[in-house]
C-alpha positions in Angstrom: 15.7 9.6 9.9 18.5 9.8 7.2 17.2 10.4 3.9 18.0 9.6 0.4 17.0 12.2 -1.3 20.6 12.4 -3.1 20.2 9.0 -4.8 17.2 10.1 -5.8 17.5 13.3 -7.4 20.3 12.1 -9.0 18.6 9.3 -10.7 15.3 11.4 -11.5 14.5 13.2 -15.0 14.5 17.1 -14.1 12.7 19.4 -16.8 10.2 22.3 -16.6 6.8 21.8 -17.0 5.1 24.7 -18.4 2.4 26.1 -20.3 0.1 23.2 -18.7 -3.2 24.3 -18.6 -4.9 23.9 -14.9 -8.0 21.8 -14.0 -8.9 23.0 -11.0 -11.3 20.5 -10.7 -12.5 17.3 -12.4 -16.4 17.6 -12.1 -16.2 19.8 -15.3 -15.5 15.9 -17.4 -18.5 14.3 -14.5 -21.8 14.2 -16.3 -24.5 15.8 -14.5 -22.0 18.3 -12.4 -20.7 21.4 -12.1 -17.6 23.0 -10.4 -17.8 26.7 -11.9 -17.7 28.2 -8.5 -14.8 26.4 -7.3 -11.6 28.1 -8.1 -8.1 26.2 -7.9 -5.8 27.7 -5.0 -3.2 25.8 -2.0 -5.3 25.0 1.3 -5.5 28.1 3.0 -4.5 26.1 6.6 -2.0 28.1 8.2 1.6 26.6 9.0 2.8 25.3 12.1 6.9 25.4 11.8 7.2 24.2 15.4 5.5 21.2 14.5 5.4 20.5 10.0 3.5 16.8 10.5 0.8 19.0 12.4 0.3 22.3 10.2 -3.1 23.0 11.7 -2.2 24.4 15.0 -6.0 24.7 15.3 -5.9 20.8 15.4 -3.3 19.9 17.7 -1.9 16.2 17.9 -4.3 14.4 20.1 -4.0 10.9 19.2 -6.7 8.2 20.7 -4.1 5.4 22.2 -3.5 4.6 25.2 -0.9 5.8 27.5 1.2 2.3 27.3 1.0 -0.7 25.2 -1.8 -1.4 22.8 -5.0 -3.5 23.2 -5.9 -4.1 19.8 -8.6 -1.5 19.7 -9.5 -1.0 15.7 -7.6 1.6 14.1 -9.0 4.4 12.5 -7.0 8.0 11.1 -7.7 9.8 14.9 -5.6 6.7 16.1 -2.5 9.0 14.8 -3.7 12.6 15.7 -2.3 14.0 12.4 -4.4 16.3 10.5 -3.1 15.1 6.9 -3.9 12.1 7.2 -6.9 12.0 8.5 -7.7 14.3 5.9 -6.5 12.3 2.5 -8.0 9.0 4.1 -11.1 9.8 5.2 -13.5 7.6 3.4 -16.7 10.1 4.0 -16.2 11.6 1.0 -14.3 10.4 -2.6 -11.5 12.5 -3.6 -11.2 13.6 -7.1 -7.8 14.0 -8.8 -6.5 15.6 -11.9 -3.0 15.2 -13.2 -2.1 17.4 -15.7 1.0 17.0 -18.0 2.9 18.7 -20.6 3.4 17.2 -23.4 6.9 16.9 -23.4 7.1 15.3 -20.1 4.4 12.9 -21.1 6.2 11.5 -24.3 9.5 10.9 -21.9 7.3 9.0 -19.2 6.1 6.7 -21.9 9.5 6.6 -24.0 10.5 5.6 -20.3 8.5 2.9 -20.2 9.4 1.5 -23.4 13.1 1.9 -23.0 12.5 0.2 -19.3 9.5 -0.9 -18.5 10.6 -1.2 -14.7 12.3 2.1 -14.6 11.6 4.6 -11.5 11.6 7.8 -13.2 9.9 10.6 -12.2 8.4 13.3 -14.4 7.0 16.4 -13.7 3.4 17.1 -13.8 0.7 19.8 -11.5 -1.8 17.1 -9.1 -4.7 19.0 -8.3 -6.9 17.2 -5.3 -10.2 18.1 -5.0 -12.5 17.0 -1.6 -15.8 17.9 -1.2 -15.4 22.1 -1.9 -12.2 21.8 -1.4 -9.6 22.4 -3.7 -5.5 22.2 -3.5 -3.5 22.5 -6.7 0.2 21.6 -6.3 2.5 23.0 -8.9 5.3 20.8 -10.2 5.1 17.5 -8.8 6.5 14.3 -9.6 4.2 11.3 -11.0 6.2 8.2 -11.9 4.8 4.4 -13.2 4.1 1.3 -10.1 4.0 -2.2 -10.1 5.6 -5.5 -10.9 4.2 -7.9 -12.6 1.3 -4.8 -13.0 3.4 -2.6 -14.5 1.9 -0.6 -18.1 2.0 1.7 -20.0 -0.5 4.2 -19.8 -1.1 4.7 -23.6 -1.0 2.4 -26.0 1.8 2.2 -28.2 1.0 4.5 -31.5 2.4 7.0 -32.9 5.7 6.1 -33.1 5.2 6.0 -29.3 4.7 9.7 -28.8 0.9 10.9 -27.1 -1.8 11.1 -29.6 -3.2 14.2 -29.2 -7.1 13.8 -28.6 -7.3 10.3 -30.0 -5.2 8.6 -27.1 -5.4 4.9 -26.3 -5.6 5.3 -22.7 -4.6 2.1 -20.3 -5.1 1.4 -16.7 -1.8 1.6 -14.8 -0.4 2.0 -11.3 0.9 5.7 -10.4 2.7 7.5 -7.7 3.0 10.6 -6.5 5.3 12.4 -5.1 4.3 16.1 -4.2 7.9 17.2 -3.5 9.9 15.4 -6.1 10.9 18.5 -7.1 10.5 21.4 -4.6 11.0 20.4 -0.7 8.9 23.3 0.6 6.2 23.8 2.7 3.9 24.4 -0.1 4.4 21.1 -1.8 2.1 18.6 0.0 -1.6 18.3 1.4 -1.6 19.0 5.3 1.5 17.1 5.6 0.9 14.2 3.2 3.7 14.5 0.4 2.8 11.2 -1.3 0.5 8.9 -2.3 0.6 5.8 -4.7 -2.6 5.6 -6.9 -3.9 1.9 -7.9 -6.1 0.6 -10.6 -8.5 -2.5 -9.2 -6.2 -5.1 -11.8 -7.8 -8.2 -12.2 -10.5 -7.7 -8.9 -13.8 -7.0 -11.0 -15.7 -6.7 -7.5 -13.5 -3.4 -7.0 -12.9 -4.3 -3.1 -10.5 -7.1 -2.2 -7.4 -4.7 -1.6 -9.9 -2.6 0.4 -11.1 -5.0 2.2 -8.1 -6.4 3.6 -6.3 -3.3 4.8 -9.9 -2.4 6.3 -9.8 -5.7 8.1 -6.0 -5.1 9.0 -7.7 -2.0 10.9 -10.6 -3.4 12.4 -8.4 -6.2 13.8 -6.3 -3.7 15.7 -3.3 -3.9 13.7 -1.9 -0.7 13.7 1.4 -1.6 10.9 -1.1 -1.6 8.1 -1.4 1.1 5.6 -4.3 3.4 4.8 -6.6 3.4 1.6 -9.6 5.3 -0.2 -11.2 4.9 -3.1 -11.0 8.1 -5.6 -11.7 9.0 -8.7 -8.7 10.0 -11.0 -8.0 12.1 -14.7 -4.6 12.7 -17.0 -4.8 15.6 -19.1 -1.8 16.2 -21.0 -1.2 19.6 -22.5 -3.1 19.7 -26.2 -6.0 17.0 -25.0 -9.4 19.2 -25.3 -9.9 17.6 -21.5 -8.7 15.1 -19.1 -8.7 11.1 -19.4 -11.2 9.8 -17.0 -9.5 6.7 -15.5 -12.4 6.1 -13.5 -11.9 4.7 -9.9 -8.9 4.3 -8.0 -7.2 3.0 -4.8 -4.9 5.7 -3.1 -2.4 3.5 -0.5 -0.5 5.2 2.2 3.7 5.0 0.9 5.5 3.1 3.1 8.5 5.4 3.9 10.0 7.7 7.0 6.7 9.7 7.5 4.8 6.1 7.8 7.6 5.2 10.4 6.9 8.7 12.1 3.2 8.6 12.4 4.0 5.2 14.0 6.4 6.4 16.5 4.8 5.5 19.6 4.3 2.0 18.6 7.8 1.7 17.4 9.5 3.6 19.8 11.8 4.9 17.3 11.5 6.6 13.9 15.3 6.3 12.9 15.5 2.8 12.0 15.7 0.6 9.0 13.4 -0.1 6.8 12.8 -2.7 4.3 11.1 -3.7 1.1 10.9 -7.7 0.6 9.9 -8.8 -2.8 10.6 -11.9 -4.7 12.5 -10.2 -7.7 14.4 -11.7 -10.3 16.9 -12.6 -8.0 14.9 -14.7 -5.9 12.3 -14.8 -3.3 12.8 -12.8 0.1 12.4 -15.6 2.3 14.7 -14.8 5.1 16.4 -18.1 4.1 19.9 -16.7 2.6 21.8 -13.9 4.3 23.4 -13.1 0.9 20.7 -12.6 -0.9 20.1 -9.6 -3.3 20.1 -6.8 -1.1 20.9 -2.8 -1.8 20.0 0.7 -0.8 16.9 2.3 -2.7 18.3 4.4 -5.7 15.2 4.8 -7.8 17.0 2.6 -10.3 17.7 -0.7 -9.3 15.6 -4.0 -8.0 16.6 -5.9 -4.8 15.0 -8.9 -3.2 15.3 -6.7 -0.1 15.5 -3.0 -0.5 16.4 -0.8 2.1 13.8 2.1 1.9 15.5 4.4 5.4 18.4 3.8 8.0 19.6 5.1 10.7 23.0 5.2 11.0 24.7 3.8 8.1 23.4 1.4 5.4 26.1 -0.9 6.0 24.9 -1.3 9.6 21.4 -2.1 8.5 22.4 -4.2 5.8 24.8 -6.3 8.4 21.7 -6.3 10.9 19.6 -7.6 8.2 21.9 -10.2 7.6 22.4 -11.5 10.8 18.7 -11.3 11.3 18.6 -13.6 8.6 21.4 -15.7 9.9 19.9 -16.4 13.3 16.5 -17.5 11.9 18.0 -20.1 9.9 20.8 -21.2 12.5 19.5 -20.9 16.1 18.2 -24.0 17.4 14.4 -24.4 17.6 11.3 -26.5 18.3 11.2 -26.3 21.9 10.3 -23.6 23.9 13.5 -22.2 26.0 15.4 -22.9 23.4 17.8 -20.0 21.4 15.3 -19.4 18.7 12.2 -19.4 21.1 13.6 -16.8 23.3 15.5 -14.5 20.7 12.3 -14.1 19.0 10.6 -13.3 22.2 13.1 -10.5 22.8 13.4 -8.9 19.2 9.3 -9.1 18.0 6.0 -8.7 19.5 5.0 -12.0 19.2 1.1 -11.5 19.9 1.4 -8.6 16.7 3.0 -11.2 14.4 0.9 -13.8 15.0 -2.2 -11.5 15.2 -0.9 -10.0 11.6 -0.6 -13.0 10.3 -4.0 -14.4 11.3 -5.5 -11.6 8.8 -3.1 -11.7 6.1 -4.1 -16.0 6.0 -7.9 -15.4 6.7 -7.9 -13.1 3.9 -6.0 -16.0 1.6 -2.9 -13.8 0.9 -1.2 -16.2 -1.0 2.2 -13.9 -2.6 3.3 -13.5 0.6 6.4 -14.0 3.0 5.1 -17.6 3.9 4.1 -19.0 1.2 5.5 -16.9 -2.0 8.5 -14.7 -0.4 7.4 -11.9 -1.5 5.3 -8.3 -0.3 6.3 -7.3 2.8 8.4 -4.7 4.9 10.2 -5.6 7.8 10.9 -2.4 10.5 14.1 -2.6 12.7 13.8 0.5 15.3 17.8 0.5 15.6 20.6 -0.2 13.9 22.3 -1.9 16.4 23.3 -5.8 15.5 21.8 -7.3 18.7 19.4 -4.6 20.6 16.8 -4.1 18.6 12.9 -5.1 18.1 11.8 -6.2 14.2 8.1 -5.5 13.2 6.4 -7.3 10.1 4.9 -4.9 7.9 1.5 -6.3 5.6 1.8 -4.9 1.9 0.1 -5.7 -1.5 -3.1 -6.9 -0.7 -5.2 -7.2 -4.4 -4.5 -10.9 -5.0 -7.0 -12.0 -2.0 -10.5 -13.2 -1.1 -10.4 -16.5 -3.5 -7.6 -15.1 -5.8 -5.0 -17.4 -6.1 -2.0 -19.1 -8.2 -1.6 -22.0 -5.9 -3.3 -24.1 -3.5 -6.8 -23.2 -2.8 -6.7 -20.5 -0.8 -9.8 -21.2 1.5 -9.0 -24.6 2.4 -5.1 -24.9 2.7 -4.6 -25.7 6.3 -3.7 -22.6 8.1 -1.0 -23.7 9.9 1.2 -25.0 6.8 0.2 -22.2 4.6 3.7 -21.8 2.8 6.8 -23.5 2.6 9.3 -20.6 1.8 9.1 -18.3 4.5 11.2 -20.1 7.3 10.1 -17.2 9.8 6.4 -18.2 10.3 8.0 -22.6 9.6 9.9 -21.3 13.0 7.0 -19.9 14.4 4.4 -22.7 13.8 7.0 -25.3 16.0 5.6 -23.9 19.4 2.7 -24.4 20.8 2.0 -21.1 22.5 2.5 -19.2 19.4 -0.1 -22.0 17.2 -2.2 -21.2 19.9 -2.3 -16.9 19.7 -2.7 -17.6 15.5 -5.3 -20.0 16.1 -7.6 -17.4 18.7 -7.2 -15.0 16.4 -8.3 -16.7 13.2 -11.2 -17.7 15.0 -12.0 -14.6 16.6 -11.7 -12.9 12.7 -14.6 -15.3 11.8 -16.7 -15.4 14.6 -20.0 -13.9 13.6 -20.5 -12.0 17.0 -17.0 -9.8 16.1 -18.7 -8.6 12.8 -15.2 -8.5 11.2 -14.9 -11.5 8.5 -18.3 -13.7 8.5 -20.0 -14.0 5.7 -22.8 -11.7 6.6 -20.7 -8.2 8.1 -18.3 -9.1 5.0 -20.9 -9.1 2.5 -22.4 -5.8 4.2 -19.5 -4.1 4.0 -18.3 -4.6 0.5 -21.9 -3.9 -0.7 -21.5 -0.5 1.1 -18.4 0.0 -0.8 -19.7 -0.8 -4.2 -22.9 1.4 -3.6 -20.3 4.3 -3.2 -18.4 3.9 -6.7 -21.0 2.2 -8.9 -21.8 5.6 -10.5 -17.9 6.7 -11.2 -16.8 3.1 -12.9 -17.3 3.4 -16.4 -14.3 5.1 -17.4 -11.8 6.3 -20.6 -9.8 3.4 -21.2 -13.1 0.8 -21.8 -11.5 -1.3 -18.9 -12.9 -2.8 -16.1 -16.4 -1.0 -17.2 -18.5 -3.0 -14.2 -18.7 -4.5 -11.0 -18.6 -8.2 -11.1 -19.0 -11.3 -8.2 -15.6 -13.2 -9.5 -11.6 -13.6 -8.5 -9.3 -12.9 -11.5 -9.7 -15.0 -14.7 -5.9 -16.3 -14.0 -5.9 -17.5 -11.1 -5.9 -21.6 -10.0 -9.6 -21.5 -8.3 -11.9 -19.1 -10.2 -15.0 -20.1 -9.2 -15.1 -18.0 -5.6 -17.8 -15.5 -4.9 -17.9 -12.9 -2.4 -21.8 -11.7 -2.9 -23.1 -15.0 -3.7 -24.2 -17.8 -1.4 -22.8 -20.9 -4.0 -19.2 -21.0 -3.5 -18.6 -17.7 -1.3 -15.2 -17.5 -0.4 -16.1 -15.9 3.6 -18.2 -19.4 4.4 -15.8 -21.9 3.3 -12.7 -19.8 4.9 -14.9 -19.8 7.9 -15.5 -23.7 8.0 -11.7 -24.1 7.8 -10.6 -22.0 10.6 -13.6 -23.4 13.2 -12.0 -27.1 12.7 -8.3 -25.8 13.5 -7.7 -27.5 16.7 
């Protein structure tokens, strides 16, 4: 797949990043543990040049799929056969990871911030990972700020803005990581994986919903969604007498050309185009207006839809895009064996869509393509303006499970969830299509699936919490405990997940069983 490496180098902030003293390990800042045997050092896993997504010859690519097609067995990491990541996301054991900063580079990430808070700078910094006994210690990497409406500053302003040297307001923000910002070699990732986007639980005090979903995702046999672990995670900047403890985290899978490539089977190409679709300030990214804010990723600017890879050209993708967009809105539609009915039969698995989409309503995804415009990716496997398929991508999952800023997200009717999105409008007009949504919304709450009643859903997330209860209380005095409530802003605050009274699982379940 092309990259874009060029846009983004050239829009990146490039300065040395020395004198940072190494953490090899952040059990040193755990109470009641020790890591003084442990020293710092690269995984000792010997290269594979004949094959750099599999550098553990030892482990060869062995994926468990079947030889054509996909049943919607659940998804786990062997799914992909690729030894990184089923290494960074296995959930057995909590990763622990240490950024460590100079100074210098600290002070121009938050001057960054303050300057432009939506800026997509990188700055250099060393990531250290730690699993189990295992340590890796990457050398200049690049750690950048994430998020929207999320977005914030890591320190509090003081200081005339610069670091406070061990006196440091610390703040809860999104991260990401990119282990070869700054140095493409072999050296600069973790069994293959090169990045990793680390997320604070914002506004979920149960410290699950985002987890939750893309676990669902999984179960369900959706194979498009990303991966996620919890882990713990620390800042030290140079001059601190030791790290921040930020307490627990959620590290996501990026969504960029390896994603595609680990995907490859399923796709059946990893040289397409992909997209980023967010409502922006230009608008939602509801596939209604072929004009709509679009532009290549350049690690400066925002666009409704954002073209993360291509193929062949970006014009070509863009022009695809368009008259994807086009033919949505202007083929005719309602009646099966009409032009819309079998375009979209040609260009999308229909079953995935509408087997996708029975997750991402069950869960009450609100900010969404449907209903909001917004958080989603859409794959196109060619460039090509007619022969090609289109795959929905689910993103942005921590505004779930009873937390909403609209209608109530456990009883809106399923089958009018939104009124933006003109893709799933189209889709709802046939019957056939209702029918495969329906099924699978119902098969999502049966209780004899175990995947989304009340009782496997409670079990699961109690499993979950068990796990991090000991590693919450953290350096910035936010989000200190595990609580049984959505986010304080949202329209319907009063939905549970552990409790009986009002738990959002039981009354999404009664609404689904009396779809007809």
């Amino acid at each position: 797949m092309k990259k874009i490496f060029t846009l983004i180098l050239a829009a990146a902030v490039i300065f040395g990043c020395e004198g940072i003293e190494k953490y090899p390990g952040a059990d040193n800042y755990a109470p009641g543990q020790n890591d003084s045997e442990q020293t710092p050092g690269d995984s000792e896993e010997p290269e594979n040049p004949e094959n750099p997504e599999n550098p553990n010859p030892d482990t060869p690519d062995q994926p468990e799929i079947p030889d054509s097609g996909w049943d919607y067995q659940p998804v786990t990491t062997a799914t992909f056969g690729h030894a990184g990541l089923s290494y960074i996301w296995d959930e057995s054991v909590i990763p622990e990871i240490t950024i460590s900063v100079s100074v210098q580079e600290w002070n121009k990430l938050l001057d960054a911030f303050d300057q432009n808070p939506s800026n997509k700078d990188y700055f250099h910094c060393d990531v250290t990972y730690k699993k189990g006994s295992e340590v890796t210690t990457i050398t200049d990497a690049g750690i950048r700020l994430r998020g929207n409406t999320s977005r914030r500053r890591p320190e509090a302003h003081r200081n005339d803005g610069k670091h406070v040297t061990n006196g440091a307001d610390w703040q809860h923000c999104h991260f990401g990581i990119n282990l070869r910002k700054f140095n493409k070699d072999d050296s600069h990732d973790i069994k293959g994986i090169r990045k990793f986007n680390l997320k604070w639980f914002k506004d979920d005090a149960c410290y699950v919903r985002e987890v939750f979903c893309y676990d669902l995702f999984r179960r369900a046999g959706i194979w498009t969604a990303a991966f996620d672990v919890y882990c713990r995670l620390w800042i030290h900047v140079e001059g601190d007498s030791k790290p921040a403890y930020y307490g627990v985290y959620e590290m996501i899978e990026p969504y960029d050309d390896k994603y595609v490539q680990k995907r490859k089977q399923w796709f059946g190409t990893d040289d397409g185009n992909l997209w980023k679709c967010s409502y922006d300030s230009h608008g939602p990214a509801d596939l209604r207006d072929p004009n709509a804010n679009m532009g290549l990723d350049n690690d400066r600017d925002d666009f409704t839809y954002e073209c993360k890879e291509y193929g062949s050209t970006y014009s070509d993708a863009k022009a695809q895009l368009q008259d994807f967009i086009k033919k949505i809105n202007g083929k005719a539609h309602g009646t099966p064996g009409d032009s819309f009915y079998t375009w979209i039969k040609e260009i999308c698995d229909v079953e995935l869509l509408m087997r996708t989409y029975a997750v991402n309503v069950a869960v009450g995804m609100w900010d969404d393509m449907w209903n909001n415009g917004n958080n989603y990716y859409l794959y196109f496997t060619t460039s090509d303006l007619y022969d090609y398929k289109v795959f929905f991508i689910p993103y942005d999952y921590d505004n779930t499970l009873g937390t909403a800023n609209c209608y109530d997200p456990a009883k809106q009717d399923p089958y009018n969830w939104g009124d933006r999105g003109i893709l799933m409008e189209r889709m709802m007009e046939y019957e056939e299509f209702r029918n495969i949504y329906r099924d699978e919304l119902k098969r999502l709450v049966d209780p004899a699936n175990g995947l989304m009643d009340t009782e496997s859903a409670r079990a699961r997330i109690l499993d979950w919490q068990a796990k991090i209860k000991d590693f919450i209380k953290n350096d910035t005095g936010e989000d200190m405990e595990i609580k049984d409530q959505p986010a304080g802003w949202g329209s319907w605050g009063d939905y549970n997940l552990m409790s009986t009274d009002n738990n959002y699982f039981t009354e999404k379940a009664k609404t689904i069983n009396n779809m007809r």
